[in-house]
C-alpha positions as CSV (number, residue, x, y, z in Angstrom):
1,X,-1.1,48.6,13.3
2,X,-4.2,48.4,15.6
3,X,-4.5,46.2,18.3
4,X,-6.3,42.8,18.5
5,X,-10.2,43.5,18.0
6,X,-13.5,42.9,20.0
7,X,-13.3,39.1,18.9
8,X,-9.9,38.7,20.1
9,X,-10.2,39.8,23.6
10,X,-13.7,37.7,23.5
11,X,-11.9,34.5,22.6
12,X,-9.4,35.3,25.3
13,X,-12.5,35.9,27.7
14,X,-13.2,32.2,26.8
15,X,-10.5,30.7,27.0
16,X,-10.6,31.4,30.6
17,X,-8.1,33.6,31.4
18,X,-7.3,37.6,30.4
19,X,-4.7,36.8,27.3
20,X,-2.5,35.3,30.1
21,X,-3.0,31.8,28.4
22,X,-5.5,29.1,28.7
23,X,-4.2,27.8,32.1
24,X,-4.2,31.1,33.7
25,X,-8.0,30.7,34.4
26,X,-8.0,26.9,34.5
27,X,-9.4,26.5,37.5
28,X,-11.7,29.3,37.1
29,X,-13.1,29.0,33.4
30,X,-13.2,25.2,33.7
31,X,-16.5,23.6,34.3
32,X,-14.9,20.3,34.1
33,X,-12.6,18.5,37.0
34,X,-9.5,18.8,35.4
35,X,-8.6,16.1,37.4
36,X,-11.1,13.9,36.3
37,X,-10.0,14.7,32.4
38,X,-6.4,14.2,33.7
39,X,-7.5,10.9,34.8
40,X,-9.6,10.1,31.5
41,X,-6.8,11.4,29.3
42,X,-4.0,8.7,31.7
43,X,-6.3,6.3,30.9
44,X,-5.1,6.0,26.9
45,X,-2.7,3.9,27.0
46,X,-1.2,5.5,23.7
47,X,-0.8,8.3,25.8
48,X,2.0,8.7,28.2
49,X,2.2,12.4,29.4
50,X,-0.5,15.5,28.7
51,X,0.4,19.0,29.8
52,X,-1.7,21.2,31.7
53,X,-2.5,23.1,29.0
54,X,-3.5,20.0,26.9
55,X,-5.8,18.8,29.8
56,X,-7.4,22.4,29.8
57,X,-8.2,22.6,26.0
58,X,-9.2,19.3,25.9
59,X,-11.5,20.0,29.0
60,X,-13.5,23.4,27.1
61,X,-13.5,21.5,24.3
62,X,-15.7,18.5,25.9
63,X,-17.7,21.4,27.3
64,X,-18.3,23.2,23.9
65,X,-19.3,19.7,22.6
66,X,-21.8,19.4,25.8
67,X,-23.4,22.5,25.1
68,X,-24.0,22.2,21.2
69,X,-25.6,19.4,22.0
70,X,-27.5,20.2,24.2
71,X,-28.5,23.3,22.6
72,X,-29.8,21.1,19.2
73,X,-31.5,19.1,21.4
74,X,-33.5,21.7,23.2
75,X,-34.8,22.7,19.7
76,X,-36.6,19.2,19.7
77,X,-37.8,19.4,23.5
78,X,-39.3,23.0,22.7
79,X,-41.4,21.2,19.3
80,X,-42.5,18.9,21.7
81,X,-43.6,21.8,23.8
82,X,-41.7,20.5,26.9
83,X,-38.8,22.4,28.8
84,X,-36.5,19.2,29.9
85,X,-34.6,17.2,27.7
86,X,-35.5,13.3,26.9
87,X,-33.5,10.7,25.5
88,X,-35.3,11.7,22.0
89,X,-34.6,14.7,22.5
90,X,-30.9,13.8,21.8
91,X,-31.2,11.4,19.2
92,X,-33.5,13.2,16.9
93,X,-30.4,16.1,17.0
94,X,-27.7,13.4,16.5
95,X,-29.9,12.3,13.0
96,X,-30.3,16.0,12.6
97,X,-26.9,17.2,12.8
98,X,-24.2,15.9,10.2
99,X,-21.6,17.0,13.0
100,X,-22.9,14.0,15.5
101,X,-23.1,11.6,13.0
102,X,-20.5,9.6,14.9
103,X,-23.0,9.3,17.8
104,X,-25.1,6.8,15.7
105,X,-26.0,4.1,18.0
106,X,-23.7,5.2,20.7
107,X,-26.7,5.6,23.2
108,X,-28.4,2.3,22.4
């Protein structure tokens, strides 16, 4: 049987860590506090412990989220033929995007 592939070692690469598991390169791979999404994740009160590895994944994922955004909204800012980002910048890629459709009227 061969070993894992090229696309398993990438999604290793980043997940943060070498295959040693996501918390192995928590504080190197995150971009997020971990703190700070400790603190945000206490803050539930439906929620009464998260692990470390919870925190992490829940940290890559907010930063996954942060950069598809932001990628979709570059498209718009690049029409506009302008390099930074504006407010409808972001909106015209939450109407755009089926995905973000739970954004609606989030920034208003």
């Amino acid at each position: 049987m061969a070993a894992a592939g090229p696309e398993a070692a990438a999604a290793a690469e980043d997940a943060g860590g070498s295959g040693a598991g996501p918390c192995a390169g928590a504080a190197r791979g995150a971009r997020l506090p971990l703190a700070r999404v400790k603190a945000l994740v206490k803050a539930d009160p439906d929620v009464s412990l998260a692990s470390q590895e919870a925190v992490f994944v829940l940290a890559r994922a907010a930063e996954l989220f942060v950069e598809t955004i932001a990628k979709d909204a570059y498209v718009y800012a690049q029409q506009g033929k302008r390099k930074t980002l504006q407010r409808k910048d972001l909106d015209n890629a939450i109407e755009a995007v089926d995905e973000f459709a739970f954004l609606e009227g989030t920034l208003d």
